[in-house]
N, C-alpha and C positions, 0 to 999 in steps of 0.2 A: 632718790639717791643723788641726782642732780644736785637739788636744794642744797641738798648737807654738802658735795664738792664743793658750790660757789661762795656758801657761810663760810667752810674752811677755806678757802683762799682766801678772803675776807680779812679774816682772823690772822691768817699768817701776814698778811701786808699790814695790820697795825701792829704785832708782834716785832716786825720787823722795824718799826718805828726808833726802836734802840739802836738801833745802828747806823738807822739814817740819823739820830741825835750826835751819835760820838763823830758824824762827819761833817756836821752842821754846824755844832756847837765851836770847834776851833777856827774854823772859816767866819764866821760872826766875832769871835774875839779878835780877831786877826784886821775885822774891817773898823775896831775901834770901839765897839760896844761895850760897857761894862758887863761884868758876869749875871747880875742882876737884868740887863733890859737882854742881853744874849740868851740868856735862861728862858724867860718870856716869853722873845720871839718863838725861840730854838723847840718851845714845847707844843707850840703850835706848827710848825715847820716841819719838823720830824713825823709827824704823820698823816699830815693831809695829802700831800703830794701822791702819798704811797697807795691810801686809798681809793682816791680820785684815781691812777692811774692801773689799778687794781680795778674797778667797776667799769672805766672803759674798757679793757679786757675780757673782762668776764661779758658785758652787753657786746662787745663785737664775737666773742665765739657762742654763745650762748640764747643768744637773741633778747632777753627781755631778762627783767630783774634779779625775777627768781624760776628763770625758765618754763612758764607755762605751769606753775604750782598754782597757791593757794590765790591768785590774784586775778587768775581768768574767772572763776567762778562769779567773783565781785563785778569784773568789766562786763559780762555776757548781763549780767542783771543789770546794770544799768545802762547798756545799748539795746537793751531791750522796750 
C-alpha cells in the first residue's frame, strides 16, 4: 500500500506541473524570452522542480525509493 501512496504522490506532483507552467510561463516572458524559447524552457521547468522536490519528500519520510518493496529482494541478492 505504501508503494501505491508514493506512485500517487508522484503522480500528483507531475500533474501538478500545469500550474507550475501558468506560473513559470509569464515570469519567462516577462524576463524577455520569446513565447517560442519561454514555451521550451517553461516545459521543462514546470515539472522537474516538482518532482525532484516530491522524491526528496517521499525518501526523507519513507526511507528508500519504493519503501522496502520490490527492490530489497534485488539488493539482498546481490550483497549476497
Amino acid at each position: 500500500m505504501k508503494e501505491h501512496e508514493q506512485w500517487m504522490m508522484r503522480n500528483y506532483s507531475l500533474a501538478f506541473g500545469a500550474v507550475t507552467l501558468r506560473i513559470c510561463l509569464p515570469i519567462l516572458l516577462m524576463m524577455g524570452l520569446t513565447i517560442v524559447q519561454a514555451l521550451a524552457l517553461c516545459s521543462w521547468i514546470c515539472w522537474i522542480p516538482n518532482v525532484v522536490g516530491m522524491e526528496i519528500y517521499i525518501q526523507s519520510q519513507y526511507g528508500g525509493m519504493l519503501s522496502k518493496a520490490k527492490g530489497d529482494d534485488m539488493r539482498e541478492s546481490l550483497n549476497a
